[in-house]
Structure formats: C-alpha cells, structure tokens
PDB file of N, CA, C, O and CB in Angstrom:
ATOM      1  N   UNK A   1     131.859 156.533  85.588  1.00  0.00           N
ATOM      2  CA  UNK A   1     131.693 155.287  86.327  1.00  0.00           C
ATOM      3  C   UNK A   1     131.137 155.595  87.700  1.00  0.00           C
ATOM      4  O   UNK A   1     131.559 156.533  88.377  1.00  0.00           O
ATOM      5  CB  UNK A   1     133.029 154.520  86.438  1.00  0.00           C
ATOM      6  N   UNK A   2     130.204 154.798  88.077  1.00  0.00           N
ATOM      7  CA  UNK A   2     129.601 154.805  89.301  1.00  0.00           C
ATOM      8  C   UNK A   2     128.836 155.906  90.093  1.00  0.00           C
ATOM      9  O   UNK A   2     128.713 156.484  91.173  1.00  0.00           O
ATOM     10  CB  UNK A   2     130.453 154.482  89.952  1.00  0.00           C
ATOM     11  N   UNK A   3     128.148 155.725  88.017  1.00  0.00           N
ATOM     12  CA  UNK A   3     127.206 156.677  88.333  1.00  0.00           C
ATOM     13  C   UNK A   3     125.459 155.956  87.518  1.00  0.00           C
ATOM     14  O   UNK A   3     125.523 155.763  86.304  1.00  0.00           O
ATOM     15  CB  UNK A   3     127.935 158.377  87.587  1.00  0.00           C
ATOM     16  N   UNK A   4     124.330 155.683  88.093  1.00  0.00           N
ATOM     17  CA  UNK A   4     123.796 154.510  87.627  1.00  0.00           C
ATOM     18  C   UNK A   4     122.678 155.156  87.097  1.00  0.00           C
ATOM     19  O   UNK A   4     122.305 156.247  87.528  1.00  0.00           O
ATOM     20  CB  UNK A   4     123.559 153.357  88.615  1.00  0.00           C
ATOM     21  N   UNK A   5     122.086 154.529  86.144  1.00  0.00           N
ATOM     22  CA  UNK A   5     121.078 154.931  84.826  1.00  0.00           C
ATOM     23  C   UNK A   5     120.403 155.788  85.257  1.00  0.00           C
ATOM     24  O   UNK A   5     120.411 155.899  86.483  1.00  0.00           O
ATOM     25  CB  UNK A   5     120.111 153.925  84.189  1.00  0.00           C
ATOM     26  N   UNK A   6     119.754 156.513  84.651  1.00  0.00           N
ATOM     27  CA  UNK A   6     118.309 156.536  84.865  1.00  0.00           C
ATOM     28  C   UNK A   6     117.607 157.070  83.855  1.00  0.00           C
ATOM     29  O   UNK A   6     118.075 157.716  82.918  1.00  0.00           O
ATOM     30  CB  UNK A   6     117.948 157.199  85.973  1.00  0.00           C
ATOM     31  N   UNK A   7     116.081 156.700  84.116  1.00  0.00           N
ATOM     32  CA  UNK A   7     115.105 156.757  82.880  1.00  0.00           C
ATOM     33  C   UNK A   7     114.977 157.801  81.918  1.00  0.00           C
ATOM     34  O   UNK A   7     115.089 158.854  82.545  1.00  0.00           O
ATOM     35  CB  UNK A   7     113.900 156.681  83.288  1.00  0.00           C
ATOM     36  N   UNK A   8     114.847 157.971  81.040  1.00  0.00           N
ATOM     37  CA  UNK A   8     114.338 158.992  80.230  1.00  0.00           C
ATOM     38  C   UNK A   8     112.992 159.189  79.474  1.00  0.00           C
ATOM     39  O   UNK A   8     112.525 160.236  79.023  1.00  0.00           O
ATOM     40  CB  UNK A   8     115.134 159.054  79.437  1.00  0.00           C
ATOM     41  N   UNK A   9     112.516 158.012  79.447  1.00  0.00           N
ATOM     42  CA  UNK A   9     111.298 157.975  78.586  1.00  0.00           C
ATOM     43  C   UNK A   9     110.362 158.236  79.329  1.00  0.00           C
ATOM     44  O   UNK A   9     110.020 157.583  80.315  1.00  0.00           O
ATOM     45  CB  UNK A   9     110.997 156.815  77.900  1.00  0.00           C
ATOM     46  N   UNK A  10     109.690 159.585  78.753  1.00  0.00           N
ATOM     47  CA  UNK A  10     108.727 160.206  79.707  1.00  0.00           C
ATOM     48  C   UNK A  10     107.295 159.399  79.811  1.00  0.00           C
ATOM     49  O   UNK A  10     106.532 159.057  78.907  1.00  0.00           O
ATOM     50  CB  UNK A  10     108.468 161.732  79.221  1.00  0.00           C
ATOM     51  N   UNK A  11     107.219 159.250  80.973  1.00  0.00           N
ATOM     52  CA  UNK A  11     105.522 158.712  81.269  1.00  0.00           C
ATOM     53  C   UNK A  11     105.429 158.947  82.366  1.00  0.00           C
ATOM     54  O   UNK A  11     106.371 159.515  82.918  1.00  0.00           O
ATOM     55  CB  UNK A  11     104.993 157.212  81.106  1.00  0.00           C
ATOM     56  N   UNK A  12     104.096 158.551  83.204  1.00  0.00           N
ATOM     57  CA  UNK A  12     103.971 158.719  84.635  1.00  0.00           C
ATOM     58  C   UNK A  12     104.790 157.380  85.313  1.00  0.00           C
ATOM     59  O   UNK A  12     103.978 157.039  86.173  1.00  0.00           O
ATOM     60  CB  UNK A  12     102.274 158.805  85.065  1.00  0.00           C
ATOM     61  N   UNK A  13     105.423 156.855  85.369  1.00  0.00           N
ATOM     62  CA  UNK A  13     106.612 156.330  85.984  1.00  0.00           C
ATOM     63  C   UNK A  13     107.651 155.891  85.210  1.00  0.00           C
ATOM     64  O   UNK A  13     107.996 154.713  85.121  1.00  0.00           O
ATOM     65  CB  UNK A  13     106.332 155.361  86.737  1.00  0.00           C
ATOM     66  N   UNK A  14     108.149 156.806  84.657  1.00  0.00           N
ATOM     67  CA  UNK A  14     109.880 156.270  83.916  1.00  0.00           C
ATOM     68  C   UNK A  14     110.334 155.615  84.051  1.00  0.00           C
ATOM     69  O   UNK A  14     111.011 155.758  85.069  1.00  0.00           O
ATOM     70  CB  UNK A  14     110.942 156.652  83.941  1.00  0.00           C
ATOM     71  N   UNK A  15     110.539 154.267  83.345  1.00  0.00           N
ATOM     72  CA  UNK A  15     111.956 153.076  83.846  1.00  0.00           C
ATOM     73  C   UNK A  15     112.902 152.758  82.966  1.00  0.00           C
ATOM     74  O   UNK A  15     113.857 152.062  83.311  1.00  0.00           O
ATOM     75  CB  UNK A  15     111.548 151.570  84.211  1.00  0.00           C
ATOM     76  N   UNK A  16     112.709 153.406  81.231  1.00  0.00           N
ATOM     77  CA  UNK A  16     113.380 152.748  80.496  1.00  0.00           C
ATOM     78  C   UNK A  16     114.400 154.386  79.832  1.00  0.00           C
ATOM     79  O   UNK A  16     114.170 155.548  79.499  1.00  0.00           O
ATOM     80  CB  UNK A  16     112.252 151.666  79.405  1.00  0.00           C
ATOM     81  N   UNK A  17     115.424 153.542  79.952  1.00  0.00           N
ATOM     82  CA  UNK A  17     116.428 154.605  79.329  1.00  0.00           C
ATOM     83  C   UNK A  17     116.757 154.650  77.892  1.00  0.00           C
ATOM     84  O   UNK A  17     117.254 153.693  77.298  1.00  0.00           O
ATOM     85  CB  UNK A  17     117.693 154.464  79.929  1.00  0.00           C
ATOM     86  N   UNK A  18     116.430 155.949  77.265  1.00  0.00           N
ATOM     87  CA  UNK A  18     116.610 155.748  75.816  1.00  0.00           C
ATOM     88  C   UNK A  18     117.696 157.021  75.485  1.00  0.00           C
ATOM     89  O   UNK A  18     118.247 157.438  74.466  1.00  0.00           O
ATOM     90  CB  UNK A  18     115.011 155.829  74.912  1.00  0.00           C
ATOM     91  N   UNK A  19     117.694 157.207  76.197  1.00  0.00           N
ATOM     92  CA  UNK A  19     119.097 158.912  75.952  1.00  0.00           C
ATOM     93  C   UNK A  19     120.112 158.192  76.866  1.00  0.00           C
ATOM     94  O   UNK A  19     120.009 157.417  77.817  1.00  0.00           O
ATOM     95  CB  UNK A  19     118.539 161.162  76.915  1.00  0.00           C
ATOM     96  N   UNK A  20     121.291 158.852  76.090  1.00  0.00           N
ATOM     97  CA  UNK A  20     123.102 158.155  76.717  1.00  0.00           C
ATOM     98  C   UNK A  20     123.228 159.144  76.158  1.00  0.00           C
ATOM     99  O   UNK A  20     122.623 159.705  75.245  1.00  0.00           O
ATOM    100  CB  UNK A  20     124.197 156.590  76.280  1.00  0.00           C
ATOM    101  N   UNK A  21     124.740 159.526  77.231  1.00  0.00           N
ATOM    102  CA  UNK A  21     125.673 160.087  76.738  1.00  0.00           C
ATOM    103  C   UNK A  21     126.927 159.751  76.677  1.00  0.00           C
ATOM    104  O   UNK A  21     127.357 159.314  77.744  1.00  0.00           O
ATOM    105  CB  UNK A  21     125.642 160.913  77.084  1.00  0.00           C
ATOM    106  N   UNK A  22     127.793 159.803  75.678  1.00  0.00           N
ATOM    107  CA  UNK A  22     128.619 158.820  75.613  1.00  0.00           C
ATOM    108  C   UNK A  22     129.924 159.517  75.697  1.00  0.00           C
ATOM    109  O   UNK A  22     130.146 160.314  74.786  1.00  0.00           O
ATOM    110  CB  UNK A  22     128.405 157.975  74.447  1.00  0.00           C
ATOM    111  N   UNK A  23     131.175 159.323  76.955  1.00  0.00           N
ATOM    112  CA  UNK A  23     132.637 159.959  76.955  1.00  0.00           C
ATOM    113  C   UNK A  23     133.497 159.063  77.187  1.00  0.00           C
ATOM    114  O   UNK A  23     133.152 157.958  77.606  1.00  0.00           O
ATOM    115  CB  UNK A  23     132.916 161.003  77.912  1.00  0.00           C
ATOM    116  N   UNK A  24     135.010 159.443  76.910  1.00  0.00           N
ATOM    117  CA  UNK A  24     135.810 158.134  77.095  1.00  0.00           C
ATOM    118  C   UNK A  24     136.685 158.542  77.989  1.00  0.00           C
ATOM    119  O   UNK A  24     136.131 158.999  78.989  1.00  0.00           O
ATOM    120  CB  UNK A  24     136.517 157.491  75.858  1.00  0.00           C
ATOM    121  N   UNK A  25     138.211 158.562  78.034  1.00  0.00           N
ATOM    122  CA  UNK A  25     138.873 159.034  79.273  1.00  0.00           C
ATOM    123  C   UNK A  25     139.034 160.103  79.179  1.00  0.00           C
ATOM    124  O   UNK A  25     138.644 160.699  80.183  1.00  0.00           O
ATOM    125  CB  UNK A  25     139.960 158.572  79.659  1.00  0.00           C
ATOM    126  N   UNK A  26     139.590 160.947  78.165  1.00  0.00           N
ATOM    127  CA  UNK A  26     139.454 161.804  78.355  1.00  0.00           C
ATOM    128  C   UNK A  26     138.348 163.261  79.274  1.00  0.00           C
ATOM    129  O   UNK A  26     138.669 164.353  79.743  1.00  0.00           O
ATOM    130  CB  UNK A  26     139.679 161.553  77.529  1.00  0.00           C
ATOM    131  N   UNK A  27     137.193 162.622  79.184  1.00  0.00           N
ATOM    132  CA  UNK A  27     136.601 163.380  80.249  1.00  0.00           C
ATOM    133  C   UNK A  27     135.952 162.479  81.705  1.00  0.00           C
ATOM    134  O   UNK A  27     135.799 161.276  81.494  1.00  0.00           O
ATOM    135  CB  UNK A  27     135.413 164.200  79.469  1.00  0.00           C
ATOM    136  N   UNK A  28     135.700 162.809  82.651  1.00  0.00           N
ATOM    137  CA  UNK A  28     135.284 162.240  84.206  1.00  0.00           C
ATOM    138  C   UNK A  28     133.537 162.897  84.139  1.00  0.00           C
ATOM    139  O   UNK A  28     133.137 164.045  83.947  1.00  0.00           O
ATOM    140  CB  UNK A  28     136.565 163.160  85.865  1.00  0.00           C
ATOM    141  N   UNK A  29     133.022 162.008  84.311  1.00  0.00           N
ATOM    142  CA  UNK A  29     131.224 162.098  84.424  1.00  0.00           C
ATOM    143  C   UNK A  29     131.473 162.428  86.031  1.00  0.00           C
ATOM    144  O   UNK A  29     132.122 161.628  86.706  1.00  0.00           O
ATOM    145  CB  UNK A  29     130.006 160.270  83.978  1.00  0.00           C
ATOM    146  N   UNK A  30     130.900 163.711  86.651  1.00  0.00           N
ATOM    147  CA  UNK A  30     131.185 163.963  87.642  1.00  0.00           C
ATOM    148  C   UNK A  30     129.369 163.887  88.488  1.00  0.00           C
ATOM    149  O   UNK A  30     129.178 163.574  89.663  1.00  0.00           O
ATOM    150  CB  UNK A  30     132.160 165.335  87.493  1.00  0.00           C
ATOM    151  N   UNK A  31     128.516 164.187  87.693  1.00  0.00           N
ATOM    152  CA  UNK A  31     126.542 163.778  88.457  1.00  0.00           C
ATOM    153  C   UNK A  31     125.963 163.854  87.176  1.00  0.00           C
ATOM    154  O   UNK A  31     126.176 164.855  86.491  1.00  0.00           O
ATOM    155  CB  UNK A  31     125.462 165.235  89.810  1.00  0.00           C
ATOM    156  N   UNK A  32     125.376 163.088  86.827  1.00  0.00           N
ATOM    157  CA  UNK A  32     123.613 163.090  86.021  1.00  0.00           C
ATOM    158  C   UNK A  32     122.478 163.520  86.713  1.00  0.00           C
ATOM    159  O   UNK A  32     122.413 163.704  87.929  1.00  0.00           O
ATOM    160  CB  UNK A  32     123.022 161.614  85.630  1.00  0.00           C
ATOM    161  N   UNK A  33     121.523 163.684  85.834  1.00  0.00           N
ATOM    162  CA  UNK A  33     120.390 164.465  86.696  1.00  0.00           C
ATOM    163  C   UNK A  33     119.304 164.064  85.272  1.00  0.00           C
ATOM    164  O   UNK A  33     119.752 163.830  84.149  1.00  0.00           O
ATOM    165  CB  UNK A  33     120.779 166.611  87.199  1.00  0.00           C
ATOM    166  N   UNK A  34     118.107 164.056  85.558  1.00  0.00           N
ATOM    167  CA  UNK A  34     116.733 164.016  84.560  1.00  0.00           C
ATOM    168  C   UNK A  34     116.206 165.025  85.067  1.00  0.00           C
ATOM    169  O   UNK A  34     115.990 164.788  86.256  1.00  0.00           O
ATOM    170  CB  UNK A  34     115.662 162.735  84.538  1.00  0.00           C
ATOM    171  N   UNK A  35     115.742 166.482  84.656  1.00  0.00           N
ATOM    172  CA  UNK A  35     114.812 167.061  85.220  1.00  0.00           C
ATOM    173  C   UNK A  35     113.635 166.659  85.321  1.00  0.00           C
ATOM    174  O   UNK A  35     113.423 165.635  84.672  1.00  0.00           O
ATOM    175  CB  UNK A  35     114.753 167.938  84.870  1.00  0.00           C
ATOM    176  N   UNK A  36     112.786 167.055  85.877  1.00  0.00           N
ATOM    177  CA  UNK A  36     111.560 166.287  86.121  1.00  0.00           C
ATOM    178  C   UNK A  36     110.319 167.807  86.557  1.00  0.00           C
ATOM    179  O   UNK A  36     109.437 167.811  87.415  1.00  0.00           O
ATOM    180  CB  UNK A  36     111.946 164.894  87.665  1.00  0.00           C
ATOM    181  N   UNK A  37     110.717 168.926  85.601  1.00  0.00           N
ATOM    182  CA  UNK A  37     109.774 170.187  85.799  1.00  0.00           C
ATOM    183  C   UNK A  37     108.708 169.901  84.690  1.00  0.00           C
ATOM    184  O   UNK A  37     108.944 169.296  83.645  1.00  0.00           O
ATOM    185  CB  UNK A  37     110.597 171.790  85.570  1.00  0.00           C
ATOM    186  N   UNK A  38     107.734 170.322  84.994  1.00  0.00           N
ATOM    187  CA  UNK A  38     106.653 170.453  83.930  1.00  0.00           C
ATOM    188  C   UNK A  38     107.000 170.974  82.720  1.00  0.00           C
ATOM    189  O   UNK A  38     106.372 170.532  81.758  1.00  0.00           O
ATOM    190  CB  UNK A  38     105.621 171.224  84.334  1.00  0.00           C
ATOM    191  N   UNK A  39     108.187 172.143  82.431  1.00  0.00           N
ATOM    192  CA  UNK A  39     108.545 172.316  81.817  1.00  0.00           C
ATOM    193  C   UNK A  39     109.354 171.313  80.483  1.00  0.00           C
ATOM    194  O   UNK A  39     109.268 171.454  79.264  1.00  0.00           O
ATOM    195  CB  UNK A  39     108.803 172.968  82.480  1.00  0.00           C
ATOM    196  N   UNK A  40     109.954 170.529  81.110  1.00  0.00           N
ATOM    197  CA  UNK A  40     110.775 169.232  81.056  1.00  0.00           C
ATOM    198  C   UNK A  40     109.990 168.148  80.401  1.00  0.00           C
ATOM    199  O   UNK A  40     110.298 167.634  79.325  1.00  0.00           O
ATOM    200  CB  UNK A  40     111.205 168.743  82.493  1.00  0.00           C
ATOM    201  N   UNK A  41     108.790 167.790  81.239  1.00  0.00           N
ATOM    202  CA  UNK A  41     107.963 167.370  80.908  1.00  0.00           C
ATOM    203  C   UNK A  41     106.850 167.344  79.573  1.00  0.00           C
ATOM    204  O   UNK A  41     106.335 166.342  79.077  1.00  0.00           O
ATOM    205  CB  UNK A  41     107.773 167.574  81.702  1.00  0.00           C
ATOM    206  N   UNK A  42     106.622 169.080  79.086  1.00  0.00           N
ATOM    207  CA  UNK A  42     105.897 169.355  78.074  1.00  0.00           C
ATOM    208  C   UNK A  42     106.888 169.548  77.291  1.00  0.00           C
ATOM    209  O   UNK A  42     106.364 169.801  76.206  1.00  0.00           O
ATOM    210  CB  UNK A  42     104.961 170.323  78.162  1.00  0.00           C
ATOM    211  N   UNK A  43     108.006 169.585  77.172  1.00  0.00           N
ATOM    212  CA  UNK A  43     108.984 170.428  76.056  1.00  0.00           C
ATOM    213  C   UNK A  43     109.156 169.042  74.831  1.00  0.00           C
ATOM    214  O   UNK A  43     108.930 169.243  73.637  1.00  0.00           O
ATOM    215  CB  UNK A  43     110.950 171.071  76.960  1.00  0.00           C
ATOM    216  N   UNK A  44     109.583 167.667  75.367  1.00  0.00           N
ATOM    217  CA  UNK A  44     110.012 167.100  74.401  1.00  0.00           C
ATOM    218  C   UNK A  44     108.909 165.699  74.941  1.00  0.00           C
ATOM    219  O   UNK A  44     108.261 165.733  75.987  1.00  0.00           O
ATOM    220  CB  UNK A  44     111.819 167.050  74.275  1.00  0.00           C
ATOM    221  N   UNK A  45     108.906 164.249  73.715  1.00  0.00           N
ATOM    222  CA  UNK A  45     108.468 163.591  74.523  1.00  0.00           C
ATOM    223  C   UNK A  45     109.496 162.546  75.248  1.00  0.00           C
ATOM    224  O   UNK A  45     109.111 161.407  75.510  1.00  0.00           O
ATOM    225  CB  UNK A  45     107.449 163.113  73.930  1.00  0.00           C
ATOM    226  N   UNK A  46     111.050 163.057  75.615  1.00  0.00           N
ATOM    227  CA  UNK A  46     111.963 162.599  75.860  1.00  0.00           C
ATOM    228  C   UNK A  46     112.323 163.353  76.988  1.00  0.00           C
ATOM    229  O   UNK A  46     112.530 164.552  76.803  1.00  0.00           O
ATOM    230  CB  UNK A  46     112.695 162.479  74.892  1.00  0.00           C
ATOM    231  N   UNK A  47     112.429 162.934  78.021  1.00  0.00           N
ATOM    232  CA  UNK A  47     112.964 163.943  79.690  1.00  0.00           C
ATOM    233  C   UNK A  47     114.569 164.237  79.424  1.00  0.00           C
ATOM    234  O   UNK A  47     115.240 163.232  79.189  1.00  0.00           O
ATOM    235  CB  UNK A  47     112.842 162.712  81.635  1.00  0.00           C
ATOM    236  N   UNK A  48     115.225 165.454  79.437  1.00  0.00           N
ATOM    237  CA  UNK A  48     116.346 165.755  79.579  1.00  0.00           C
ATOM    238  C   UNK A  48     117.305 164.921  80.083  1.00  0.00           C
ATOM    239  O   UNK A  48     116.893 164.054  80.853  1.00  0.00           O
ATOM    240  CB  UNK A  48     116.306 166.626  80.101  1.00  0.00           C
ATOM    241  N   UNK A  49     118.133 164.945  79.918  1.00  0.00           N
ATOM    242  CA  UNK A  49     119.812 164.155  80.398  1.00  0.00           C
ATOM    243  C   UNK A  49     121.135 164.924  80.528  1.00  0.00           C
ATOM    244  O   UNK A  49     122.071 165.070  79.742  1.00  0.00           O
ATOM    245  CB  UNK A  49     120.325 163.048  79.239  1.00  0.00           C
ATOM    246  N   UNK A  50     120.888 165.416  81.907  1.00  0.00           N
ATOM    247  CA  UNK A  50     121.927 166.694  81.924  1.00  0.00           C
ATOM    248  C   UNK A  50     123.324 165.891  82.785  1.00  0.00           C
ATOM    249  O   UNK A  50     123.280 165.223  83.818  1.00  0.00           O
ATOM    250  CB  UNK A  50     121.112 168.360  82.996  1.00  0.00           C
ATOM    251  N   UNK A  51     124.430 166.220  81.990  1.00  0.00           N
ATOM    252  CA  UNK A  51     125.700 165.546  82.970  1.00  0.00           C
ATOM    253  C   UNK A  51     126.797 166.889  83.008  1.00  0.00           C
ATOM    254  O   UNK A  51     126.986 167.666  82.072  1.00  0.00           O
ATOM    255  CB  UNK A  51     126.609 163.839  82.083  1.00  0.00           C
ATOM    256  N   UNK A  52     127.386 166.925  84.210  1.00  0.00           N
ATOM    257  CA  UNK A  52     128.371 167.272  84.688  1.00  0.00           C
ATOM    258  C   UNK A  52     129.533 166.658  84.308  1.00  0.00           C
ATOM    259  O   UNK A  52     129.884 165.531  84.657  1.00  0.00           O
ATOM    260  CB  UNK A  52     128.209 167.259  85.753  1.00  0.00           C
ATOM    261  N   UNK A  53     130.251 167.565  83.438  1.00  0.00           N
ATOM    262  CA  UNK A  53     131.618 166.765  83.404  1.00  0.00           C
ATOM    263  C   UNK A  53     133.040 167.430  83.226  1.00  0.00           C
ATOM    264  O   UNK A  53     133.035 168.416  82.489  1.00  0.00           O
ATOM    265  CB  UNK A  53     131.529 165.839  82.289  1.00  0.00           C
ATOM    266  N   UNK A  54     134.191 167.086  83.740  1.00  0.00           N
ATOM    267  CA  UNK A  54     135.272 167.488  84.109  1.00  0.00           C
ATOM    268  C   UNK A  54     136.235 166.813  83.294  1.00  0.00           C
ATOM    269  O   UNK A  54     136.439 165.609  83.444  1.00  0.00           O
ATOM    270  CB  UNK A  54     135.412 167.360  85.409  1.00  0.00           C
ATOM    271  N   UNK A  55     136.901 167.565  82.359  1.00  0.00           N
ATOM    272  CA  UNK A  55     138.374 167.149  81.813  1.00  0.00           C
ATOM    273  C   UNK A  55     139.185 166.327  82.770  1.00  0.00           C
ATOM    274  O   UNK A  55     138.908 166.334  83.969  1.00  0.00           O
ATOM    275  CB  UNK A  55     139.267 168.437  81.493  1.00  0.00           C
ATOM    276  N   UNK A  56     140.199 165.602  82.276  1.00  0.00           N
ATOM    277  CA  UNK A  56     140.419 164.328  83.109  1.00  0.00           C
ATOM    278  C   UNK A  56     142.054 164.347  82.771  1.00  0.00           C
ATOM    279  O   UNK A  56     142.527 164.179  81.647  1.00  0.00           O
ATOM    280  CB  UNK A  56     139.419 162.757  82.548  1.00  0.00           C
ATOM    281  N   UNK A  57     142.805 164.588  83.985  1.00  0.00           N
ATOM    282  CA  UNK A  57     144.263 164.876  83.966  1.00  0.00           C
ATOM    283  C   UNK A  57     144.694 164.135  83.041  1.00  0.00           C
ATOM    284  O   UNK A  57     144.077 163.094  82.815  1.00  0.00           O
ATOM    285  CB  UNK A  57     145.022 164.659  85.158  1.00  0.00           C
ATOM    286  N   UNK A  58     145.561 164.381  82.461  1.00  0.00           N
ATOM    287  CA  UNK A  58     146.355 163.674  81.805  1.00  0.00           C
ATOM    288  C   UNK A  58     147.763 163.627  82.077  1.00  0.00           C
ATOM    289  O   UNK A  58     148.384 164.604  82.495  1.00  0.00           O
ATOM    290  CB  UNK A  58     146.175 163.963  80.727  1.00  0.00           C
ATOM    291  N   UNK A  59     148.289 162.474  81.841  1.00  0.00           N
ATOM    292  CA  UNK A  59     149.896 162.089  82.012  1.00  0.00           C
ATOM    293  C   UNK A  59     150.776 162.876  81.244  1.00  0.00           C
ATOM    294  O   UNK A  59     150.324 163.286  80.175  1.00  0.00           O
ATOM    295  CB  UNK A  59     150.239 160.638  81.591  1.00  0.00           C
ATOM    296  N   UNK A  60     151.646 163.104  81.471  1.00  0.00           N
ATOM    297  CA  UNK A  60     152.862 163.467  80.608  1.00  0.00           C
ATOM    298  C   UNK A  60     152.814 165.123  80.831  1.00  0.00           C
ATOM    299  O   UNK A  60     152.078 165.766  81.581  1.00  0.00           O
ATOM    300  CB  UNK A  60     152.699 162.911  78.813  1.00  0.00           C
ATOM    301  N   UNK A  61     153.971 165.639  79.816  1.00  0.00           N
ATOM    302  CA  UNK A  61     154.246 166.871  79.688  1.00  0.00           C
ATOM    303  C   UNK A  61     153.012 167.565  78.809  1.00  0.00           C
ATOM    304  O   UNK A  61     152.738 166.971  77.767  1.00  0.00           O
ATOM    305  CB  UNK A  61     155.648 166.964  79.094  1.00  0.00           C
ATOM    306  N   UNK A  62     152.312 168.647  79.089  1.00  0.00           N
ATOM    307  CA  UNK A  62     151.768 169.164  78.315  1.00  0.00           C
ATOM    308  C   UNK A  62     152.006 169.563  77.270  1.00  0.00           C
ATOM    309  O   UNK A  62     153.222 169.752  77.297  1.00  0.00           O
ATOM    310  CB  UNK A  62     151.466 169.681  78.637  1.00  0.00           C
ATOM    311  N   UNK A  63     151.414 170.000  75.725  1.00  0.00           N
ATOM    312  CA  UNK A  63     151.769 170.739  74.563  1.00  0.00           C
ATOM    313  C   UNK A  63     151.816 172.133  74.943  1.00  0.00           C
ATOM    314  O   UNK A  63     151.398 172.455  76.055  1.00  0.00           O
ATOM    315  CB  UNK A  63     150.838 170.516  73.429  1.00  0.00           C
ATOM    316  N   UNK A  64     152.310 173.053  74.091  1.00  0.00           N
ATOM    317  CA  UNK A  64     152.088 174.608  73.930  1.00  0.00           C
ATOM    318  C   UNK A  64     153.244 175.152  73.612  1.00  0.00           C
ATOM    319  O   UNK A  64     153.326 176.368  73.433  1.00  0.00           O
ATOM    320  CB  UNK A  64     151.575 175.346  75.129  1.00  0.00           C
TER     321      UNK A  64
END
C-alpha cells in the first residue's frame, strides 16, 4: 500500500500497466521499480517489475 502503479508496457512513453504483482498480508511491498536500461528494454517486449518485499510480523506465539 502506498505505493502507486507504474507502466510496464514498453514503448517510447509507457502509461499502461500490464504486469502486477500480487501479495497479501502476509508480506509488506516495501519499493517498486521498472528498469528502464536498454538492456530492459531489448530483453522482453514487457519492461521488468522489480519489488522489494519484507515478511510482515505476525501476531501471536511463534511455531517451532
């Protein structure tokens, strides 16, 4: 949460998002990022969707 779209569909100005990634509570979306290297660019015709993400405390007593 409060972290806001961004494009994936490669062209010379990206606006439409066609890649998600999808988590529930268990994990915290901590930054997104699209690379935007030439590399990135020639590899797929879809721009990367890289997220950062962090396991997300949980309540109670742990198992083990």
């Amino acid at each position: 949460a409060g972290h806001r779209p961004l494009p994936t569909f490669h062209s010379l100005f990206p606006r439409v998002r066609i890649d998600h990634i999808f988590v529930d509570d268990g994990l915290r979306v901590e930054a997104i990022h699209v690379p935007r290297s030439v590399l990135a660019k020639t590899a797929s015709d879809h721009l990367p969707l890289v997220a950062d993400l962090r396991l997300a405390a949980r309540d109670g007593p742990r198992a083990g």
